[in-house]
mmCIF file of the N, C-alpha and C atoms, coordinates in Angstrom:
data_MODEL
# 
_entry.id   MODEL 
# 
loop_
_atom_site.group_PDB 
_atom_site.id 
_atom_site.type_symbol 
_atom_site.label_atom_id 
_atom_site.label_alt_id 
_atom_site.label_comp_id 
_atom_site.label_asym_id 
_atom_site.label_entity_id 
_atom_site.label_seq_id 
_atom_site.pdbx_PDB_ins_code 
_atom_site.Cartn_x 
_atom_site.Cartn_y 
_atom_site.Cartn_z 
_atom_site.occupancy 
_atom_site.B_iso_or_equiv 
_atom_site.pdbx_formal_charge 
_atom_site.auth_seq_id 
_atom_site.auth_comp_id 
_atom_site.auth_asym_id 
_atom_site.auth_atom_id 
_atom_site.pdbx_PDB_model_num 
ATOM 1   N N  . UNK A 1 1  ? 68.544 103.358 45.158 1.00 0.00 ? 1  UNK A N  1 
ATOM 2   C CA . UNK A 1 1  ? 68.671 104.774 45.418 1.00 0.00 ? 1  UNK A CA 1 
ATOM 3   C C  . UNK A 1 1  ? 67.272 105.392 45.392 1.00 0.00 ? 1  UNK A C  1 
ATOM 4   N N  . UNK A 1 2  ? 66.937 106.176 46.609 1.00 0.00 ? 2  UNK A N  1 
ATOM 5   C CA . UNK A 1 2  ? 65.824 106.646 46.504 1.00 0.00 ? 2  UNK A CA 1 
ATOM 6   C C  . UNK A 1 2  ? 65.343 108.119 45.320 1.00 0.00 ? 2  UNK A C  1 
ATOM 7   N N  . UNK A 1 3  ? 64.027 107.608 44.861 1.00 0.00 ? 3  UNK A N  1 
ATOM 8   C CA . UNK A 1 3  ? 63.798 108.971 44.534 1.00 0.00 ? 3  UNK A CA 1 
ATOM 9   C C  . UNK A 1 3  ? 64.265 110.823 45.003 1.00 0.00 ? 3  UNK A C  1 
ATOM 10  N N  . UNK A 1 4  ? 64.380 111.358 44.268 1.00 0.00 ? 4  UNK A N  1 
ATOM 11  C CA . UNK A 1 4  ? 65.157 113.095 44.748 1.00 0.00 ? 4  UNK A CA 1 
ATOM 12  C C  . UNK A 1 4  ? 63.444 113.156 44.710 1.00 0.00 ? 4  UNK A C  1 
ATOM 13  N N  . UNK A 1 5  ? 63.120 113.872 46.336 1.00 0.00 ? 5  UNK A N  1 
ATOM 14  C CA . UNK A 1 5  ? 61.878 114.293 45.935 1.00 0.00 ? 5  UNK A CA 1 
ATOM 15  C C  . UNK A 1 5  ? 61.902 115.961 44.814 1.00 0.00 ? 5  UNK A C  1 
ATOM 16  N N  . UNK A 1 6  ? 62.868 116.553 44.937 1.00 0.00 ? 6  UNK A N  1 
ATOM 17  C CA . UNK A 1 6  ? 62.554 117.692 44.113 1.00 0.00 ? 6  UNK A CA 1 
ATOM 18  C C  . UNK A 1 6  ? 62.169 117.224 42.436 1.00 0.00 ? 6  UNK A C  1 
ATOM 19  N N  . UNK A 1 7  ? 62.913 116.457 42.310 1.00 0.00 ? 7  UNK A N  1 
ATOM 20  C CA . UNK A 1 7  ? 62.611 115.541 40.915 1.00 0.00 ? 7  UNK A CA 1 
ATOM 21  C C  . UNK A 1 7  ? 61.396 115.223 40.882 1.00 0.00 ? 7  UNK A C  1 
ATOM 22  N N  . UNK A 1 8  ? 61.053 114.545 41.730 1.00 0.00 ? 8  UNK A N  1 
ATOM 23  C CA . UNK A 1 8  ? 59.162 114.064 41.519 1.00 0.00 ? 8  UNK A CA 1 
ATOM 24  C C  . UNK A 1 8  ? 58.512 115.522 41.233 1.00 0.00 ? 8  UNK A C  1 
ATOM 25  N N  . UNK A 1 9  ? 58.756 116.478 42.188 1.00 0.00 ? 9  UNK A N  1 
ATOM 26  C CA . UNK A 1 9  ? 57.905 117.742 42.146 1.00 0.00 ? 9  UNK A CA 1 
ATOM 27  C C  . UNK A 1 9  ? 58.121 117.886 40.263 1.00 0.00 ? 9  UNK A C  1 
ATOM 28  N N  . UNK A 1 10 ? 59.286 118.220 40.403 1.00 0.00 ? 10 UNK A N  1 
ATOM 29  C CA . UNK A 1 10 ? 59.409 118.440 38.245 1.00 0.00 ? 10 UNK A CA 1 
ATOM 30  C C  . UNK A 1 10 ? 58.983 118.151 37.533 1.00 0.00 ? 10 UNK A C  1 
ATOM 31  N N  . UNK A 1 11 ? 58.603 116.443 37.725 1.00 0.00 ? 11 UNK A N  1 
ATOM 32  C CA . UNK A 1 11 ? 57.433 115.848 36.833 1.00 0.00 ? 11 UNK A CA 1 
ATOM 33  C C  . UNK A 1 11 ? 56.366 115.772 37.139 1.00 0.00 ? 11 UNK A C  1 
ATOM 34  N N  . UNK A 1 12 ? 55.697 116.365 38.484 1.00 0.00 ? 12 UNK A N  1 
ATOM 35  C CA . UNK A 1 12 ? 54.356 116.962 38.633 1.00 0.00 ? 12 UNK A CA 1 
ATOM 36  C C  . UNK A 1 12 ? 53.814 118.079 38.034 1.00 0.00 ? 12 UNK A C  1 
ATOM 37  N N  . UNK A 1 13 ? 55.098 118.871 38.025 1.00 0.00 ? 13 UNK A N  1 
ATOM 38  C CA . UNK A 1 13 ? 54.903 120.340 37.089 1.00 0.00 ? 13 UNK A CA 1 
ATOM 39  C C  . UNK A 1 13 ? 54.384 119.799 35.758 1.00 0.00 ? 13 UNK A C  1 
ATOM 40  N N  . UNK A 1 14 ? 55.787 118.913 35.269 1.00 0.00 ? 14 UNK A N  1 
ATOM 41  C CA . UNK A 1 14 ? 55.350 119.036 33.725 1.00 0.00 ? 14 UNK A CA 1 
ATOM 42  C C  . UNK A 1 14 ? 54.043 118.137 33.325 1.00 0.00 ? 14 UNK A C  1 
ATOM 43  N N  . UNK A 1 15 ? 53.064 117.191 34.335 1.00 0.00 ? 15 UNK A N  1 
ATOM 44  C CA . UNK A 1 15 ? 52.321 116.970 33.534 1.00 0.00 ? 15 UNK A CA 1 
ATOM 45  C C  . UNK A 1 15 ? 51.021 117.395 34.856 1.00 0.00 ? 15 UNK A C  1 
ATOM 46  N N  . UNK A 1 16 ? 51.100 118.644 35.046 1.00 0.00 ? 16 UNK A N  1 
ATOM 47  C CA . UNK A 1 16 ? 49.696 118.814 35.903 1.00 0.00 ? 16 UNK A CA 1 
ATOM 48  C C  . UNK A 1 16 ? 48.824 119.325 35.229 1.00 0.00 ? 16 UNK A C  1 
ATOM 49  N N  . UNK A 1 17 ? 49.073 119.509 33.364 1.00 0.00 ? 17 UNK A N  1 
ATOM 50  C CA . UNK A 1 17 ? 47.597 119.389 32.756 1.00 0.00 ? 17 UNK A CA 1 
ATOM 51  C C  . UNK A 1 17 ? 47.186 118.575 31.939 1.00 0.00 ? 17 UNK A C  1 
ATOM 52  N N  . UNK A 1 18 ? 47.386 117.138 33.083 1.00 0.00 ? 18 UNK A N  1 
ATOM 53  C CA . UNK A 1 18 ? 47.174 115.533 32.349 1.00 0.00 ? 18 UNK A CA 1 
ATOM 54  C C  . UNK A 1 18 ? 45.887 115.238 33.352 1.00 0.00 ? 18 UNK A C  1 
ATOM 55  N N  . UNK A 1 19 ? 45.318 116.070 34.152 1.00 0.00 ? 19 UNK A N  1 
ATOM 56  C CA . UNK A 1 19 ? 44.441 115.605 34.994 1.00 0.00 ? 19 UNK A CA 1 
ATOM 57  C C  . UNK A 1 19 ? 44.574 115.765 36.346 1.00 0.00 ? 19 UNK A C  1 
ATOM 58  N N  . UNK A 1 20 ? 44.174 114.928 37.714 1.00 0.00 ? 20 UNK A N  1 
ATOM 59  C CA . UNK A 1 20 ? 44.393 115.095 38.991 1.00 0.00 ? 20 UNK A CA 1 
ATOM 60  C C  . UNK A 1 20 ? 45.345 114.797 39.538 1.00 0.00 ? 20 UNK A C  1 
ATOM 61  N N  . UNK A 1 21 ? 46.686 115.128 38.752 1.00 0.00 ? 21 UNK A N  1 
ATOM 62  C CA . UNK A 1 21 ? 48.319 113.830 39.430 1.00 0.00 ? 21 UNK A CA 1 
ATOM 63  C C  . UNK A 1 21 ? 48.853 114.710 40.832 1.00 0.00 ? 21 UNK A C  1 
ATOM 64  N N  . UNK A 1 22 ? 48.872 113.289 41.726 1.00 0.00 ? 22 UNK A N  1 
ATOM 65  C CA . UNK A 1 22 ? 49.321 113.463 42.902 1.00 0.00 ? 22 UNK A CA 1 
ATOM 66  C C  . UNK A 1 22 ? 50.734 111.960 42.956 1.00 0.00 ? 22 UNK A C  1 
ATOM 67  N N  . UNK A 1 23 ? 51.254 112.203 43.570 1.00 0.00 ? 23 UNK A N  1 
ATOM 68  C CA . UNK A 1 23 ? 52.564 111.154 44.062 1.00 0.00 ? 23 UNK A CA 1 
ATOM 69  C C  . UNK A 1 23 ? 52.727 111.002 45.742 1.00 0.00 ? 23 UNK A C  1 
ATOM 70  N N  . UNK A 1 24 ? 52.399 109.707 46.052 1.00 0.00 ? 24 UNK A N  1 
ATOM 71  C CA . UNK A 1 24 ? 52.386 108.826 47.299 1.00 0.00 ? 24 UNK A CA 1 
ATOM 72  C C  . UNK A 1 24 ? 54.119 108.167 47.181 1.00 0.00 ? 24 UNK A C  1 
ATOM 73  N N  . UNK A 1 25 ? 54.248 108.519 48.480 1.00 0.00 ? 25 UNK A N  1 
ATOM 74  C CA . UNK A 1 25 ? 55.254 107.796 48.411 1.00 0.00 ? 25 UNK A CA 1 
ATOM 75  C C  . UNK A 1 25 ? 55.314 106.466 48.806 1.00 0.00 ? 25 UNK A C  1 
ATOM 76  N N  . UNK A 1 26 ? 55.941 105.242 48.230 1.00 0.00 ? 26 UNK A N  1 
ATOM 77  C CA . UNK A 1 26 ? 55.806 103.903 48.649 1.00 0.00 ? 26 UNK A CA 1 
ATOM 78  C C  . UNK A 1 26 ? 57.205 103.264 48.938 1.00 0.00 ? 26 UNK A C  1 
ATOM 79  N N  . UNK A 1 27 ? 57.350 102.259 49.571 1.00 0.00 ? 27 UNK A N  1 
ATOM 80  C CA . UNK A 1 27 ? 58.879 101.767 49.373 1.00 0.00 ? 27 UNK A CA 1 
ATOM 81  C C  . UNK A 1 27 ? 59.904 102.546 49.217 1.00 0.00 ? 27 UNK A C  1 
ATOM 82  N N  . UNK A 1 28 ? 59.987 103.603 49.679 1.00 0.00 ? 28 UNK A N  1 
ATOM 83  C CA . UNK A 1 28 ? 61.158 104.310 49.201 1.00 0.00 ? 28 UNK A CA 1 
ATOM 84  C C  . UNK A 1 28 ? 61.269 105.091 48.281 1.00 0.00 ? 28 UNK A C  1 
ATOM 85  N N  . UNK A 1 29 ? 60.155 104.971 47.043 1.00 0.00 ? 29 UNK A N  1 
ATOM 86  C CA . UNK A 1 29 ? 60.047 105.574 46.058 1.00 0.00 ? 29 UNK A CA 1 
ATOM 87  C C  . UNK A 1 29 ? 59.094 106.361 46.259 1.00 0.00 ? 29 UNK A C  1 
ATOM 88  N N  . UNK A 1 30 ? 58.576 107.233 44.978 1.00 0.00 ? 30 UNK A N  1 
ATOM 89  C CA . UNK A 1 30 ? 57.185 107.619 44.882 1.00 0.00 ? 30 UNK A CA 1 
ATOM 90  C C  . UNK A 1 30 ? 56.176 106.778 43.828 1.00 0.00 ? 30 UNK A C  1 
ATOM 91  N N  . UNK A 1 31 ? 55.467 106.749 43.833 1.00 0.00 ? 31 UNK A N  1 
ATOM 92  C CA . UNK A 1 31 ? 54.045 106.459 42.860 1.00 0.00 ? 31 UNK A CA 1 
ATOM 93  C C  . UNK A 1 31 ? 53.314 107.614 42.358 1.00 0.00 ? 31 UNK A C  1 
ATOM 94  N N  . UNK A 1 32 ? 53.291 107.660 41.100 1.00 0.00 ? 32 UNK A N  1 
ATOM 95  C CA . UNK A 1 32 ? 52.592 109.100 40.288 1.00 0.00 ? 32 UNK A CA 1 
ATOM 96  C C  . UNK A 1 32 ? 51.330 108.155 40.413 1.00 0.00 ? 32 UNK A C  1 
ATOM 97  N N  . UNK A 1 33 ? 50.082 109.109 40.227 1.00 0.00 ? 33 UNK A N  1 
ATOM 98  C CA . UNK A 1 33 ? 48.898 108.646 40.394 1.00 0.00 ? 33 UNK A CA 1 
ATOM 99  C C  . UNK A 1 33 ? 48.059 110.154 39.397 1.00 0.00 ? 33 UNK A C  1 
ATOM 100 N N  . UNK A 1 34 ? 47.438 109.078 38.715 1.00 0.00 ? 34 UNK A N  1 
ATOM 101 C CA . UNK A 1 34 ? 46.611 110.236 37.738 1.00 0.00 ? 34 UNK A CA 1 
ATOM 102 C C  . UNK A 1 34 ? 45.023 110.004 37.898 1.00 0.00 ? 34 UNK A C  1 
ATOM 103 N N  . UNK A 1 35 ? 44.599 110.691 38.528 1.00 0.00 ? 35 UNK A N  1 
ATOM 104 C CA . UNK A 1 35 ? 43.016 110.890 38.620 1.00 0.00 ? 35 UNK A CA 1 
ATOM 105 C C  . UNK A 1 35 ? 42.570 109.976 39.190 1.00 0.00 ? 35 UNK A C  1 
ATOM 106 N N  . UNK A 1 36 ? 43.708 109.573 40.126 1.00 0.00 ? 36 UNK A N  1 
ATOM 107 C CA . UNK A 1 36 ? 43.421 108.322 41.728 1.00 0.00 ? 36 UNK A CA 1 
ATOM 108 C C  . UNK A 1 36 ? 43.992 107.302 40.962 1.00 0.00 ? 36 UNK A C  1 
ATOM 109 N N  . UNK A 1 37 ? 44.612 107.198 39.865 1.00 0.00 ? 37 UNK A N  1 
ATOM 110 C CA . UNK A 1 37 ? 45.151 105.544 39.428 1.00 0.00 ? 37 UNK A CA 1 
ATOM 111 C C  . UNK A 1 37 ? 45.999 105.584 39.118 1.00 0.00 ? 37 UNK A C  1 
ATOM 112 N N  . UNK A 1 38 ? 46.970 104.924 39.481 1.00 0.00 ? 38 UNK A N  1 
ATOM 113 C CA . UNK A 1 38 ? 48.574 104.242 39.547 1.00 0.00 ? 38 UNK A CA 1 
ATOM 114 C C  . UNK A 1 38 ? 48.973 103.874 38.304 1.00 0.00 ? 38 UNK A C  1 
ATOM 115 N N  . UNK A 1 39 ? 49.919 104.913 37.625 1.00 0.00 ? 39 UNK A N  1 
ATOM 116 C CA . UNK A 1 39 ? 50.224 105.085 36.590 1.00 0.00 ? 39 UNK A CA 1 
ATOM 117 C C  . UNK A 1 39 ? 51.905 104.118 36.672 1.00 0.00 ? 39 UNK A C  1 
ATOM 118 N N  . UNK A 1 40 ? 52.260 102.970 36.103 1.00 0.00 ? 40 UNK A N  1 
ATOM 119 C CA . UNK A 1 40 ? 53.697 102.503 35.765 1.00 0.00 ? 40 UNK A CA 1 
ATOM 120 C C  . UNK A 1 40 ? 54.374 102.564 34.927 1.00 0.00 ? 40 UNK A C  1 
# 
């Protein structure tokens, strides 16, 4: 089941004062990425 993108947005909110987080989407999913590095 794919990621809800509104969901990704939610957890961009809650941690956009962890640094530069952006989310790529890959495979179907997304990838959070914090200050260009691929957070799992």
């Amino acid at each position: 089941m794919a990621s809800d993108p509104n969901f990704v947005d939610f957890v961009l909110e809650q941690i956009k004062n962890s640094g530069e987080i952006t989310a790529k989407k890959m495979f179907g999913e997304y990838g959070i990425y914090s200050d260009e590095k691929y957070s799992d």
